[in-house]
C-alpha positions as CSV (number, residue, x, y, z in Angstrom):
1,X,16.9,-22.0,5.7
2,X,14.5,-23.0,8.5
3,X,15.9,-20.7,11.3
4,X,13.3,-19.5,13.6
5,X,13.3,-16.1,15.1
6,X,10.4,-15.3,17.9
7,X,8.3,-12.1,19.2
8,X,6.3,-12.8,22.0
9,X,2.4,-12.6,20.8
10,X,2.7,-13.0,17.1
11,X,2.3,-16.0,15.5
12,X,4.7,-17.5,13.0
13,X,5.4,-16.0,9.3
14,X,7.1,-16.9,6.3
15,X,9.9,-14.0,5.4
16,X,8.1,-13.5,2.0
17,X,4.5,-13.3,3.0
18,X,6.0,-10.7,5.7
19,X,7.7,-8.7,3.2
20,X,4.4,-9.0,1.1
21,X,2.3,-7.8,4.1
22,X,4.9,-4.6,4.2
23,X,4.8,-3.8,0.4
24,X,0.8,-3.2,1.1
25,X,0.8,-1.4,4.0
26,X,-0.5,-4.0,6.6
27,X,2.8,-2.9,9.1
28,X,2.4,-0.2,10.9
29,X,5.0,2.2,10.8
30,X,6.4,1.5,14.4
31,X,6.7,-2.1,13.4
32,X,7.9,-1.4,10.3
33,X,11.0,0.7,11.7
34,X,12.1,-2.1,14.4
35,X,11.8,-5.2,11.8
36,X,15.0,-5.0,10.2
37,X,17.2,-5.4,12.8
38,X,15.1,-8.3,14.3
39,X,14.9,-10.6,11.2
40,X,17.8,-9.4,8.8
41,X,19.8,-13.0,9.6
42,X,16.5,-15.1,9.4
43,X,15.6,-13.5,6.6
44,X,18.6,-12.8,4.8
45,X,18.5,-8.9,4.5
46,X,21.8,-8.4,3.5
47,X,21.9,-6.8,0.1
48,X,22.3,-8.8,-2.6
49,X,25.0,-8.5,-5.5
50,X,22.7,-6.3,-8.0
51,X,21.9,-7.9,-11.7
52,X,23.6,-7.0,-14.4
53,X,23.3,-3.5,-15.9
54,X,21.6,-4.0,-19.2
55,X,22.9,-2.1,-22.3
56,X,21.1,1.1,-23.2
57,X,19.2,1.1,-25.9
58,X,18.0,4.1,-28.4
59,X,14.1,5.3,-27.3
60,X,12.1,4.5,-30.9
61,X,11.6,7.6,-33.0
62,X,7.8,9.2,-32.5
63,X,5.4,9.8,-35.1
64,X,4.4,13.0,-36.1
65,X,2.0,14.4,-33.5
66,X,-1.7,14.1,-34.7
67,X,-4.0,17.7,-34.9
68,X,-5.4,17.9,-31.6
69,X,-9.4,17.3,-31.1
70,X,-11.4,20.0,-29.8
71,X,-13.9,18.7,-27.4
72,X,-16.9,21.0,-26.7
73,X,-17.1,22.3,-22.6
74,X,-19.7,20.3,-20.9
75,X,-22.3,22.0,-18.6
76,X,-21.1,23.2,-15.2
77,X,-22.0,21.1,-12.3
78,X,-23.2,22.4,-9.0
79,X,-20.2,22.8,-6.5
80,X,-19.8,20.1,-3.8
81,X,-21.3,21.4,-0.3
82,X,-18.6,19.0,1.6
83,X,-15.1,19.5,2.6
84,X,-12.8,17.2,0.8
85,X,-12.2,14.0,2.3
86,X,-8.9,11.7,3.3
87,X,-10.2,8.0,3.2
88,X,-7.3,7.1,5.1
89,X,-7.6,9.4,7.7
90,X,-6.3,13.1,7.4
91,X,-2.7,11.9,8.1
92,X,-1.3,12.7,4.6
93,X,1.1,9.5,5.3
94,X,-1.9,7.4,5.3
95,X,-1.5,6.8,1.4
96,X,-4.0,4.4,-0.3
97,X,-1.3,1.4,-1.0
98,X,-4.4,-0.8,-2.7
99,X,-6.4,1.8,-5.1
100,X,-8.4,-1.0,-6.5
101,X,-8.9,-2.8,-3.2
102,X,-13.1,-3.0,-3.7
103,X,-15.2,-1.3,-0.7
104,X,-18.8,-2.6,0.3
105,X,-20.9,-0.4,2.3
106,X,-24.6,-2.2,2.6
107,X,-27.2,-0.1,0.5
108,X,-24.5,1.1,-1.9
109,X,-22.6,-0.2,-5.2
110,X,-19.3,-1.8,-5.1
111,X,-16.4,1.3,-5.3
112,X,-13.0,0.6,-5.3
113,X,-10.9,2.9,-3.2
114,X,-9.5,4.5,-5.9
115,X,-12.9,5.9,-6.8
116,X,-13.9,6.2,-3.5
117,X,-10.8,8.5,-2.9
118,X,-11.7,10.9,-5.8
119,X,-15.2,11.1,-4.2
120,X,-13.6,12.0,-1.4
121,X,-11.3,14.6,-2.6
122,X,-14.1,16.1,-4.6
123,X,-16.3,17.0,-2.1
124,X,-19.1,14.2,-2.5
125,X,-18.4,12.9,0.5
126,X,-20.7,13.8,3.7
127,X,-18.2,15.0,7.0
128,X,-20.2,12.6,9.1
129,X,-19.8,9.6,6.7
130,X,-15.9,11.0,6.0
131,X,-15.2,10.4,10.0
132,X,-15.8,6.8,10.2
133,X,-14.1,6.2,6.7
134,X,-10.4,5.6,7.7
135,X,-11.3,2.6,10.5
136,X,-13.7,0.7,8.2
137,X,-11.4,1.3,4.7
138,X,-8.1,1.0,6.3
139,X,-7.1,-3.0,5.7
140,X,-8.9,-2.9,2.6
141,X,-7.5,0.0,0.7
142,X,-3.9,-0.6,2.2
143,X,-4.3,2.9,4.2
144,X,-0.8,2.3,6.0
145,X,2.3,3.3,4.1
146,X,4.3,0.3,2.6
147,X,7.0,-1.5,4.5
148,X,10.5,-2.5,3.5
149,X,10.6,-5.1,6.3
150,X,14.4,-5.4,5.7
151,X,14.9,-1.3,5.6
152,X,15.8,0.6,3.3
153,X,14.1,-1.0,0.4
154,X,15.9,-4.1,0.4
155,X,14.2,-7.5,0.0
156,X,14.3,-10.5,2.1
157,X,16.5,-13.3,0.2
158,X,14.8,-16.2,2.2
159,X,11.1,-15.8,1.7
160,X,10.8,-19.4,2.6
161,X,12.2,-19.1,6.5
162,X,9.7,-19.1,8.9
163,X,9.5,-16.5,12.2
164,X,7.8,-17.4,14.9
165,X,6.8,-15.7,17.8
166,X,6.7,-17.3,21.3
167,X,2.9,-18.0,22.9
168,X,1.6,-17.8,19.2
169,X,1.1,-21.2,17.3
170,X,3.7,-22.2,14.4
């Protein structure tokens, strides 16, 4: 299908590389709600006749369960003198949708934002530092919540049809 549907300032997209762009989090959730009813035709949002149910099969029988290992307790370490830390902002909708999106701050290793999220939550984080976080993290670590650009979880069945958006180049 090469139906076109148009937005005024957007530029054109492919139905699949849209739906991928929502499955990480790149649509804002006000996009995100009004998307299905503007490209459900071009798109083909319908829902599809579901595959086959396969048959069940019996879970494999476990082992016996080893001895457990003691491990000795390591040394305390000095509490963290920071409040924990939201790298997406401290709207708990704000989930990280890429934890091993890689973040590089000048002066500092690599991290990805998985690791840089359990920094955060841990306290290692300064509050200054934790502020400016969510803007410079946010397309990187996939800080919006994902998207089913069709709604309700369904997925587009023509990820080749193209939408384009008037004033925005094909």
């Amino acid at each position: 299908p090469d139906a076109v549907i148009e937005f005024p300032g957007q530029p054109a997209i492919a139905c699949g590389d849209l739906q991928t762009l929502g499955y990480i989090g790149s649509i804002s959730d006000g996009q995100c709600e009004r998307l299905p009813d503007l490209i459900n035709e071009v798109c083909g949002c319908d829902p599809r006749t579901p595959d086959p149910t396969p048959n069940p099969t019996r879970p494999p029988t476990p082992g016996p369960t080893p001895a457990p290992i003691v491990a000795r307790t390591p040394e305390p370490t000095p509490g963290p003198t920071n409040p924990p830390c939201d790298i997406c902002g401290e709207d708990m909708s704000m989930s990280i949708g890429i934890p091993a999106g890689i973040v590089e701050f000048p002066g500092q290793p690599a991290i990805s934002c998985q690791e840089l999220q359990a920094q955060g939550s841990a306290g290692l984080i300064p509050s200054s530092t934790c502020e400016r976080l969510p803007s410079l993290v946010n397309s990187v670590c996939g800080c919006n919540p994902p998207c089913s650009v069709c709604g309700d979880g369904k997925e587009v069945d023509f990820p080749v049809a193209v939408i384009s958006f008037p004033g925005q180049p094909a």
